[in-house]
C-alpha angles and dihedrals in degrees: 000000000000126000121102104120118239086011139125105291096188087087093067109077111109139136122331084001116077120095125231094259114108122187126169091341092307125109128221111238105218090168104038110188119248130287102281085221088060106053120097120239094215119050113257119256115186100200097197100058104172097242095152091071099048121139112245124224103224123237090262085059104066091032080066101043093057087057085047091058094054095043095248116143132353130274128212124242098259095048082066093042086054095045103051088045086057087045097050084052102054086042081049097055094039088053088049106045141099081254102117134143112188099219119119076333106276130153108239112263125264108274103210114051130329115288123218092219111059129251099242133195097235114198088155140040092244091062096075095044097133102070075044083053091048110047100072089049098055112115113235100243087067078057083127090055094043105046086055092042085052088053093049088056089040097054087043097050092046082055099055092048084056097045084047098048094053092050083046092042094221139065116302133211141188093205093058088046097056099036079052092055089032085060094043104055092038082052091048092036096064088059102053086086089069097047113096111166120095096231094043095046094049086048096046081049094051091047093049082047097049091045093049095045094055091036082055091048096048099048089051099053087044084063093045093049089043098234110188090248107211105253094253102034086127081203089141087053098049091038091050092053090037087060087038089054101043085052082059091074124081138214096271096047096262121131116241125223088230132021121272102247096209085055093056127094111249116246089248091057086051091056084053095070093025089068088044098059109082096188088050093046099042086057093043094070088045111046122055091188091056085048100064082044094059088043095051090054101049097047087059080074126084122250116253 
């Protein structure tokens, strides 16, 4: 598993977790597994799910879900959407909840009716990166939807800070930890220009990418978890050229002159985090010279 910072990434490719690149019988890791250090021995349970505020389906909608079972009638694109966004809530809570049977480690089944997002044993933030995935994508008018499914995310990952304060056995924070990775891929960054074997230079790739990827994760679930970010953490600058510079590499582990487009993150996806940064958008009312920054970035990012 990844996660020393500022170490070899070529190790950690495993199971579920290699990329499609292949270079001198080695793979590019794109989605690198969690810190092992950072992974709980126990599966998380978050006991004050926030049940009273579910969403409910109406009584049309799961009309409509039994013909779709039986492959009577068509649904529009945002029934689905709906759908699959009611799904992934019930798969989170069953993933979250006290709900756990110990053998061969498997949350107990849904009881109600078969879900199309899977029910997952989550030890680690990043096991539960599809509903992470999700979130930026979701259209505003599932804002209902969105905004539960973001407190599902926010009480987890408060109970993970917690689980992890007391193994650490001080306060832990999400902030420190991506400013920590952030560090460690721009320090091994300005050195790729003096690597020059082929070898060398795919392992010191794999390691940047490894250190961005977790320094993107982390910043993302200190927003989430709405971590008081210190005024001038600069954690949305070095997360937007941590995701411009991993778009650099390609497929096969090379890195590219200019960034792959497909492989960036849309502006839209950017605002996203960027609303959800209190110490970014506190100093955006206030400096004009930050604003033009801010401006600048997200502009390097194409329009959705």
């Amino acid at each position: 598993m990844g996660g020393n910072r500022g170490a070899g990434g070529a190790g950690d490719a495993g199971p579920g977790g290699a990329g499609r690149g292949v270079v001198t019988g080695k793979y590019f890791n794109f989605k690198p597994l969690p810190p092992s250090a950072d992974i709980l021995g126990n599966p998380l349970i978050v006991p004050n799910l926030p049940t009273h505020k579910l969403p409910k389906e109406t009584f049309g909608s799961r009309v409509k879900r039994f013909f779709a079972r039986m492959n009577l009638g068509s649904q529009s694109a945002d029934t689905k959407l709906r759908w699959k966004l009611h799904d992934t809530i019930q798969a989170t809570m069953a993933s979250l909840s006290p709900a756990v049977t110990l053998v061969a480690e498997k949350r107990a089944p849904a009881k109600n009716r078969k879900l199309s997002v899977p029910v997952v044993v989550v030890r680690h933030p990043y096991h539960m990166r599809h509903v992470f995935e999700m979130l930026p994508n979701i259209p505003d008018r599932f804002a209902v939807e969105q905004r539960f499914l973001e407190l599902l995310m926010t009480r987890a990952l408060k109970r993970y800070g917690e689980q992890m304060a007391l193994i650490k056995g001080s306060a832990f924070s999400f902030e420190h930890e991506a400013r920590e990775y952030f560090f460690a891929g721009f320090r091994l960054e300005r050195q790729i220009k003096k690597v020059n074997s082929p070898d060398e230079r795919f392992a010191a790739l794999q390691a940047i990418h490894t250190n961005y990827f977790h320094g993107r994760n982390y910043y993302y679930y200190a927003l989430l978890r709405r971590e008081k970010l210190a005024p001038d953490n600069k954690l949305f600058m070095l997360f937007a050229r941590a995701v411009y510079f991993m778009a650099r590499i390609d497929w096969n582990g090379e890195l590219l002159e200019k960034p792959n487009p497909r492989m960036l993150p849309s502006r839209d996806d950017m605002l996203f985090f960027v609303e959800r940064d209190k110490s970014v958008v506190t100093r955006y009312r206030t400096d004009q010279d930050f604003q033009r920054q801010v401006k600048s970035v997200l502009e390097a990012f194409p329009a959705s």
